[in-house]
C-alpha positions in Angstrom: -15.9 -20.5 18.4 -13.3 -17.4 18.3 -12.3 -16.3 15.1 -8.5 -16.2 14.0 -7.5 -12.7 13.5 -5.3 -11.6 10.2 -3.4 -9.4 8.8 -3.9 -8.9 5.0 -0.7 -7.1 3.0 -1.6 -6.1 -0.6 0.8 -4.2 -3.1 0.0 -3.2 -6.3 1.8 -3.4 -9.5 0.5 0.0 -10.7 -0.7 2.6 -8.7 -4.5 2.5 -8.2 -6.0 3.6 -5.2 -9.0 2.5 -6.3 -8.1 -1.3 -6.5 -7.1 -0.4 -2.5 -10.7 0.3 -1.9 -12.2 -2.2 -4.0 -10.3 -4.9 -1.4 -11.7 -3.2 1.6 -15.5 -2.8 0.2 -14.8 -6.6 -0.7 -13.6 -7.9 3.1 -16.4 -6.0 4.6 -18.8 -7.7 2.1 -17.3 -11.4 2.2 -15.1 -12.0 5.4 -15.4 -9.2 8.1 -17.7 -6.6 8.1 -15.4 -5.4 11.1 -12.2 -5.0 9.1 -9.9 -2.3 10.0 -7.9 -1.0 7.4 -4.4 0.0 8.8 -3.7 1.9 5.2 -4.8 1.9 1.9 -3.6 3.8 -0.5 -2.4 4.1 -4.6 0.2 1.4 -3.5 -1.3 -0.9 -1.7 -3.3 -2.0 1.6 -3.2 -3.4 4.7 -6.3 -4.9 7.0 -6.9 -6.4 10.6 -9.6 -8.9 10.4 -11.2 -11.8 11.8 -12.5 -15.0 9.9 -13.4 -18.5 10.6 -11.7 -19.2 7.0 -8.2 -20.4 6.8 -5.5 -17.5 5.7 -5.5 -19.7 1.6 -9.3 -19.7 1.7 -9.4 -15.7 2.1 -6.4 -15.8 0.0 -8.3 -18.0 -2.6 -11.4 -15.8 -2.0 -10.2 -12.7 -2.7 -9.1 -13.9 -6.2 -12.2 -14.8 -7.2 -14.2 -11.7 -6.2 -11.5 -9.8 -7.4 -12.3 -8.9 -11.0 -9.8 -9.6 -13.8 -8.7 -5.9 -14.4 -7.9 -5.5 -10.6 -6.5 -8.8 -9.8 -3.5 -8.2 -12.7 -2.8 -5.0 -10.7 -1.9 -7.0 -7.9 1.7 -7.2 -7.1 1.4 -10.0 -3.7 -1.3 -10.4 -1.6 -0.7 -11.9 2.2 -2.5 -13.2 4.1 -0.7 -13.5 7.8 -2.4 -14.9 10.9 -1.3 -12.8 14.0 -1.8 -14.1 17.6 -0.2 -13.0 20.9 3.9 -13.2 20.1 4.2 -9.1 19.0 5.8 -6.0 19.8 5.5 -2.7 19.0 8.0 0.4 19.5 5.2 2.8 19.9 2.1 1.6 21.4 -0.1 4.4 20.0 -0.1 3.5 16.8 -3.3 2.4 15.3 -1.6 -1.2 14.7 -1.0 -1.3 18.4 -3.9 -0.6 19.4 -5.7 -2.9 17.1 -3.2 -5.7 18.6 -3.6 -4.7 22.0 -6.8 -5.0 22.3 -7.1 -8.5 20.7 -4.3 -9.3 22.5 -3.2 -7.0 25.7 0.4 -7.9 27.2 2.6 -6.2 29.6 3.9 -2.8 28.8 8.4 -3.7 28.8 
């Protein structure tokens, strides 16, 4: 069965890197030990992964791993599925590439 592939957005409230690396030590751990992380940092992050789970279970999932103290420094969390409708201005970007390969298309 293929996985569905995801795009996780997560802002922060207060700035707290460490909450951004908390979230990727906790994908890896729970959902995809394959995540990509397209940024993390004091404001927030954002991840490529892959899951079997619906986008509100991994939603639902990272709440509860989430301890107390880091989940009230969360601003939104989103949890998009991606498939093959995209475009990208530059396809060298890290984002481009992770969508490329998942899910090649013609070059316009």
């Amino acid at each position: 069965m293929e996985k569905t592939k995801f795009l996780m957005l997560l802002s922060l409230s207060k700035t707290n890197l460490a909450v951004g690396k908390k979230v990727l030590d906790t994908v890896k751990a729970k959902i995809d030990p394959a995540a990509a992380p397209l940024w993390i940092d004091s404001q927030g992050v954002g991840l490529f992964m892959e899951s079997d789970l619906p986008a509100w279970q991994i939603w639902q999932h990272m709440k509860l791993e989430m301890p107390l103290d880091d989940w009230t420094a969360v601003k939104e969390l989103l949890v998009l599925q991606i498939g093959p409708g995209w475009y990208a201005r530059d396809n060298q970007t890290k984002a481009a590439a992770w969508m490329h390969a998942r899910y090649p298309r013609e070059t316009y």
